[in-house]
Structure formats: structure tokens, C-alpha cells
C-alpha positions as CSV (number, residue, x, y, z in Angstrom):
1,X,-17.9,60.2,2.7
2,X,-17.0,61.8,6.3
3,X,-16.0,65.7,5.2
4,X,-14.6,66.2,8.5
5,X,-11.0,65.8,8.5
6,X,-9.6,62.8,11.0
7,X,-7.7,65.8,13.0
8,X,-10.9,67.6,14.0
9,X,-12.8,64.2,14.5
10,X,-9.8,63.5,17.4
11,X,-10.4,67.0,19.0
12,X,-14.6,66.4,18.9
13,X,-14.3,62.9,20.6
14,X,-11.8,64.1,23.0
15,X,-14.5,67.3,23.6
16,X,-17.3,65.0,24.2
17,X,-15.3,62.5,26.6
18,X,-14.7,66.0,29.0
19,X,-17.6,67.1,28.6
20,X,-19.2,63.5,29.6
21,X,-16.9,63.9,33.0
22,X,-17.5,66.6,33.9
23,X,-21.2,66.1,33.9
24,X,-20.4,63.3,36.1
25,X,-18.4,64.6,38.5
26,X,-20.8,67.2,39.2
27,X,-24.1,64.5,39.5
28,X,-21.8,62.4,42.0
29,X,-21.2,66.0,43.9
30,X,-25.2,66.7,44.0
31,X,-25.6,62.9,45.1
32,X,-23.3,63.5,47.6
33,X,-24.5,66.9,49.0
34,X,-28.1,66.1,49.0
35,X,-27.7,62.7,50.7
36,X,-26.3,64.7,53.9
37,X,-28.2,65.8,56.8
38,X,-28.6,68.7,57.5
39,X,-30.3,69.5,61.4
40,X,-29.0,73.1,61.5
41,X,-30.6,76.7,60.3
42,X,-28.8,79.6,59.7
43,X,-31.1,82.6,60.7
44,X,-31.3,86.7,59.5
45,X,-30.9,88.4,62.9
46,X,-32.8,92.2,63.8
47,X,-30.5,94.6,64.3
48,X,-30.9,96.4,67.3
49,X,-29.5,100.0,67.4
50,X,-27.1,100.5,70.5
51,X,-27.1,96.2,71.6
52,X,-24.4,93.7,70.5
53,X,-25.2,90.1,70.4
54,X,-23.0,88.4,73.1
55,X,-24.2,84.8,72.8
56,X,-26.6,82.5,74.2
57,X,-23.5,81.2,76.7
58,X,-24.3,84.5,78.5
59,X,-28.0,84.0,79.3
60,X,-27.0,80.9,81.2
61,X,-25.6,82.9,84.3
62,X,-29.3,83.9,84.9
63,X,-31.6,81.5,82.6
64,X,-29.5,78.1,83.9
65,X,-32.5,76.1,83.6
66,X,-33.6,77.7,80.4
67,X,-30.6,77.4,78.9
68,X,-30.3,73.6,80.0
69,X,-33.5,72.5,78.9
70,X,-33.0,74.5,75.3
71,X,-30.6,71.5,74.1
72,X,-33.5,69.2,73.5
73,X,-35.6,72.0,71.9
74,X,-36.6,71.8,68.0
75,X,-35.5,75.5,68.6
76,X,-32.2,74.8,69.5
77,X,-31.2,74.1,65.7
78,X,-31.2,78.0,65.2
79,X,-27.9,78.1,66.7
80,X,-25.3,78.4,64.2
81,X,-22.1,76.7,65.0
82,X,-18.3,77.6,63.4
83,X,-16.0,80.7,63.4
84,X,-17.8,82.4,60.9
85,X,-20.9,81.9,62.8
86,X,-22.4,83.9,65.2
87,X,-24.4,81.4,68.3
88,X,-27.4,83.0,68.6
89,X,-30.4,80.3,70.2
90,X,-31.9,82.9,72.4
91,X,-31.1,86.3,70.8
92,X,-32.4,84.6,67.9
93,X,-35.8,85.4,69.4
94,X,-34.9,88.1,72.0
95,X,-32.9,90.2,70.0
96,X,-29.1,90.9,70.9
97,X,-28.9,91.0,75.1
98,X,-25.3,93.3,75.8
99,X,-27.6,95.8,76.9
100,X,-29.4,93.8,79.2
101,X,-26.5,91.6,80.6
102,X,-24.4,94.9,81.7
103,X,-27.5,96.0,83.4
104,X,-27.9,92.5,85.3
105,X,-31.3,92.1,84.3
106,X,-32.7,96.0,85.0
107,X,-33.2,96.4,81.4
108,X,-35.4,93.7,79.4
109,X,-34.4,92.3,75.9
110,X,-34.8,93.8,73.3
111,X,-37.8,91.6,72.3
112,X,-39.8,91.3,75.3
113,X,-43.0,89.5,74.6
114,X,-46.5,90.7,74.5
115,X,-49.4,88.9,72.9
116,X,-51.9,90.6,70.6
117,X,-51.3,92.7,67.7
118,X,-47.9,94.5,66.7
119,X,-47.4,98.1,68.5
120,X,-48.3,101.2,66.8
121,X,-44.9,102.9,65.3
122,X,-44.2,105.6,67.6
123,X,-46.0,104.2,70.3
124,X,-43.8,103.8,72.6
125,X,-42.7,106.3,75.7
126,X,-39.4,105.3,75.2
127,X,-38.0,106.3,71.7
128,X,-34.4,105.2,72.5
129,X,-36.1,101.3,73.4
130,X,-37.0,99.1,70.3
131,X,-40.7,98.3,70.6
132,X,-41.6,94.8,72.1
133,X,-42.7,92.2,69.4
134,X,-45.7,90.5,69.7
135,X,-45.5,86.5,70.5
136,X,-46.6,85.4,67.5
137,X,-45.2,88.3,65.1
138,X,-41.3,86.9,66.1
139,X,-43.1,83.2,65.6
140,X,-44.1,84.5,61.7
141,X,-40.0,85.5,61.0
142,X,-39.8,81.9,60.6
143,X,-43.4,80.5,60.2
144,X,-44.7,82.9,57.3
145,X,-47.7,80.2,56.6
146,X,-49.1,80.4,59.6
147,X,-49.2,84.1,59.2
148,X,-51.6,83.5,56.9
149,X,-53.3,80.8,58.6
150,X,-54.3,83.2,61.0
151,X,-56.0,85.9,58.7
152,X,-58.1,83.3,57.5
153,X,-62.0,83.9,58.7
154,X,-62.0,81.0,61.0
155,X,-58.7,80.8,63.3
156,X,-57.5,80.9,67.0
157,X,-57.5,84.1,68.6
158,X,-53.8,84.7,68.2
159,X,-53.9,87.9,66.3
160,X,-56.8,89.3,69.0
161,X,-54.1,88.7,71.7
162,X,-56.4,86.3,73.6
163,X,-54.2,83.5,73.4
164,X,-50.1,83.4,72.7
165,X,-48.2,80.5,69.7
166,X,-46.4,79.0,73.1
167,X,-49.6,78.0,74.5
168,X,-49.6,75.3,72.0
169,X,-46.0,75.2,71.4
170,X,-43.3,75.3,73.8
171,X,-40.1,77.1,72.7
172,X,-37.6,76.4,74.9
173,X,-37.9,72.7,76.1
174,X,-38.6,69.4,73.7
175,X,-40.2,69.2,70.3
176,X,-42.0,72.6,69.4
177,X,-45.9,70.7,69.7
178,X,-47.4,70.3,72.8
179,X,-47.9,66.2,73.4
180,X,-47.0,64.4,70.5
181,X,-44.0,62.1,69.6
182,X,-44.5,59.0,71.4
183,X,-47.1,59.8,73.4
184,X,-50.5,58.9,72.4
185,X,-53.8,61.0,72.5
186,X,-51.6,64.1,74.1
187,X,-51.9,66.3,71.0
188,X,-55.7,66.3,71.5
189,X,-55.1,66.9,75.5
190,X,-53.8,69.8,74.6
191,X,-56.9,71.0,72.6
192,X,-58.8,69.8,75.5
193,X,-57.7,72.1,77.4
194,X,-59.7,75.0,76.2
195,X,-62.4,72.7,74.8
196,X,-63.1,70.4,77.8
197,X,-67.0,69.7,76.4
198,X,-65.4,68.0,73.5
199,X,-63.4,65.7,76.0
200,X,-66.2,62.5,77.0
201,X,-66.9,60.0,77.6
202,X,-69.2,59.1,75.2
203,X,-71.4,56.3,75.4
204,X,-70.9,56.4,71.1
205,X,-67.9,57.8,70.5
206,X,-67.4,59.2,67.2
207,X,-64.6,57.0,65.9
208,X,-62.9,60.0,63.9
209,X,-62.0,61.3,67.4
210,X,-59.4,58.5,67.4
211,X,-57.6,60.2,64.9
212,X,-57.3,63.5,66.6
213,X,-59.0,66.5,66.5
214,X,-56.5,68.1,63.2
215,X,-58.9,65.1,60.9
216,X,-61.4,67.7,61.3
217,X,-59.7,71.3,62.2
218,X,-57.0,73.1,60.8
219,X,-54.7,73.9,64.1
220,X,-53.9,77.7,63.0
221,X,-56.9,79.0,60.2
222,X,-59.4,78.2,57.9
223,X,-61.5,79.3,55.5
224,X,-64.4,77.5,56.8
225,X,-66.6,77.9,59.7
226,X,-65.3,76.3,62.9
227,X,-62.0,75.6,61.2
228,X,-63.0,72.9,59.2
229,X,-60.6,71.3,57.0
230,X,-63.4,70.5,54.2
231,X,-66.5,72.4,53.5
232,X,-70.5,71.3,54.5
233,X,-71.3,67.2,54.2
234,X,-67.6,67.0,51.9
235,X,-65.9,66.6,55.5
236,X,-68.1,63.9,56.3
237,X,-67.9,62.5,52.8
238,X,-63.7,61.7,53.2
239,X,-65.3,58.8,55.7
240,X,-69.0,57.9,55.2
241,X,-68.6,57.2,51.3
242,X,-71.7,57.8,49.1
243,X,-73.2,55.4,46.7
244,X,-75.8,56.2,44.1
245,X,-78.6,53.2,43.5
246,X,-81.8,53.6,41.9
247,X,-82.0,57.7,41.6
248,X,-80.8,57.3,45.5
249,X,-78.1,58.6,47.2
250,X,-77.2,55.9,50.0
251,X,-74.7,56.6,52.7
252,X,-74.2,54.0,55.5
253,X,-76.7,52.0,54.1
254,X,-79.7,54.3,54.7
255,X,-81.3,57.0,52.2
256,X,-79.8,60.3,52.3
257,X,-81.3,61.7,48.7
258,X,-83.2,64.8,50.3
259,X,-81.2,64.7,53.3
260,X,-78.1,66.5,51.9
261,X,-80.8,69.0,50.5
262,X,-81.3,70.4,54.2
263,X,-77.9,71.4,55.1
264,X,-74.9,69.8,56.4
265,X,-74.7,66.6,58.5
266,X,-74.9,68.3,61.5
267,X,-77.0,71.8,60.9
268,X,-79.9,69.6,59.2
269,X,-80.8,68.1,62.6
270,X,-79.4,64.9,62.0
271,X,-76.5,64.4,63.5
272,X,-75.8,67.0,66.1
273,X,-73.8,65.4,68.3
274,X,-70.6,65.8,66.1
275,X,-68.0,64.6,68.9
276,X,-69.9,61.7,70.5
277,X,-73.8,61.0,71.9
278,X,-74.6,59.7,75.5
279,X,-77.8,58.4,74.2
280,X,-78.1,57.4,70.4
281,X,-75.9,55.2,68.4
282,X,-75.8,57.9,65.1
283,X,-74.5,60.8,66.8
284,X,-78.6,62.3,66.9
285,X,-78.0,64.2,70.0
């Protein structure tokens, strides 16, 4: 027999049946919320002693075409919209510009860019003048990984100052990758253009090549040599599968069992010609 009396049963039942909506309600809400796009970023802007941030409206007196061309930028979803927003697309990046407007361009941004590693502290001449940021140091505000990326052994000279982020990735006009999108190959181009041995033709191609130089290379860092993606003969191994007959290791169909014992694919004087060959068919030289 039930000990509960009925009048308590009635108040538990009713509990439950609450409880049970509300727990609805609030998974329709979350359906809701996280079936809605969202294309916007809300950003943490430097404060800058003595500058107010004025808007990016401003910097299209001088920057017209700048400030055109940043509506179809990737970048452009840093700028906040609504009254209890502040629009900040360029001073996002360049700090807050008061000072610099009311001068009519005498006096740069705050962050005027320099490549190359960040400024000593008390470097500058000019205590009263926030120091300029390094390209790629206002780049790692947002892109911490890359950061990282970069003080890996193997990477592009970014942090050495030899080379700038924008080089590879445009900030102010179209999608934030150089090439890309619809257009086929133009992501490698843009390698190319510093690597222009690597380019061709080949008589043999490598075929990998039609998948772009990042099947091979990381774009930013690496921990291996020459910014592989994979270590040694494992690289080659994601393509060229290995079978084991006999005691042998076979790969494309020929014997490789002391092969992989000299080295890598490519440092054992195999197969040098990593990119493509003008003159033999497995990539010898």
C-alpha cells in the first residue's frame, strides 16, 4: 500500500509536470539560439592614453578607398553594430584615431605598423606616443594559434621581421587568404611567389601538387624540418600505402624493405625531386 497521502501525490505530479516544461522551454530556447547565424565579433579594444575612438566613418574622409573596399573584407565583421556598440573596423587594428584626425594626418595611429619583433618597453624617444605594434603581434590579438605556430622550429620568417601576416593575407579588401574561394591553383600562386623553383613545368609532375602546397606544409609553423605536416617517409606514407608480403615491405609495387633503412624518401637518394622531375618518371632527380 502507497504511504504517501493522495494530497501530496497531487502536489508531486503537478512538481514533475513544471519541472518537465520548463526543461522544454529552455531546449526549444537553445534550439533556437544556436540555429542563428551569427557573422559578427565583438572585440576587447587597447586603450590608448590621451585618444578617443571616433569611428571608422571618420577614416573615410582620407582612406575613401580603404574604407570602400573594407565592406567585402572577412575583417569587416569586427565592427560591432547597435547603440551599445562602439563601430570600431579600423581602430580595431589601429587603435583609437581622435588624435590623428584633429591633426589631419600629421600624427600617425596609434598602431602604426612595423614588422619584426615587438619594441623594447622604453624604447621609444617619445614617451608620451604608445609604441607601434608589430604586424603580426596586433594579427595574434585575435589569432593566438598562430602565435604559436610561429615559435615552432620550422616556420616563415614572420617573428625575424623578414616577411609581414598581410603578405599572405590581405586585411582590408576580400576574404583574409590570398587566392582562394573560387579561384583554382591561386592559393599556391601565392606561395609561388617566394618559391618560384617549385613552380614547373614538370615533365612528371608530382600529382600531390594538385592538391596544393598546405598537403605537405603547414602555412604558419612546424615542428618538423621544412614545415612538414608529417615526419620522415610518414608524409609520403598518407599516399603511397605500404604492404608487407613475404618479410617485404612493398610500396608502389616495388621492394622498399632496406630502403626506408637509409633515410627518408627524399634524403636516401631516391627520390629527390620532391616537387616534380624533367627527366625521370619516379621523381629520381
Amino acid at each position: 500500500m502507497n504511504s504517501m497521502p493522495r494530497k501530496c501525490r497531487k502536489l508531486f505530479s503537478r512538481s514533475q509536470r513544471w519541472l518537465a516544461l520548463v526543461g522544454s522551454l529552455a531546449a526549444l530556447s537553445l534550439v533556437v539560439i544556436s540555429c542563428r547565424s551569427v557573422n559578427r565579433s565583438v572585440v576587447l579594444l587597447p586603450h590608448v592614453p590621451g585618444a578617443n575612438y571616433i569611428g571608422s566613418k571618420e577614416c573615410e574622409t582620407c582612406h575613401d578607398e580603404i574604407y570602400r573596399d573594407f565592406k567585402t573584407s572577412d575583417h569587416a565583421r569586427l565592427i560591432a553594430e547597435g547603440r551599445n556598440a562602439l563601430e570600431a573596423g579600423c581602430e580595431s587594428c589601429h587603435g583609437p584615431g581622435s588624435i590623428h584626425s584633429d591633426s589631419g594626418g600629421e600624427t600617425k595611429p596609434p598602431y602604426s605598423f612595423t614588422s619584426g619583433r615587438p619594441d623594447l618597453a622604453g624604447a621609444s624617444t617619445r614617451p608620451a606616443r604608445v609604441n607601434a605594434r608589430a604586424v603580426e603581434n596586433v594579427c595574434y590579438n585575435c589569432h593566438a594559434d598562430v602565435r604559436g605556430q610561429f615559435n615552432l622550429p620550422s616556420h616563415h620568417p614572420v617573428p625575424e621581421g623578414k616577411m609581414t601576416c598581410i603578405e599572405c593575407h590581405p586585411p582590408h579588401k576580400g576574404i583574409a587568404h590570398k587566392g582562394g574561394s573560387a579561384a583554382l591553383m591561386a592559393k599556391e600562386e601565392n606561395c609561388l611567389q617566394c618559391h618560384p623553383a617549385q613552380r614547373g613545368p614538370y615533365v612528371f609532375e608530382h600529382e600531390a601538387s594538385r592538391e596544393g602546397c598546405s598537403t605537405c606544409h603547414t602555412a604558419h609553423g612546424s615542428v618538423n624540418d621544412k614545415m612538414l605536416t608529417q615526419r620522415d617517409s610518414t608524409l609520403c606514407l598518407k599516399c603511397h600505402f605500404q604492404q608487407a608480403s613475404g618479410g617485404q615491405i612493398i610500396i608502389g609495387g616495388s621492394v622498399h624493405t632496406t630502403r626506408v633503412q637509409q633515410g627518408t624518401c627524399w634524403t636516401a637518394g631516391c627520390h629527390e625531386a620532391v616537387h616534380g622531375s624533367r627527366v625521370n618518371s619516379s621523381l629520381r632527380y
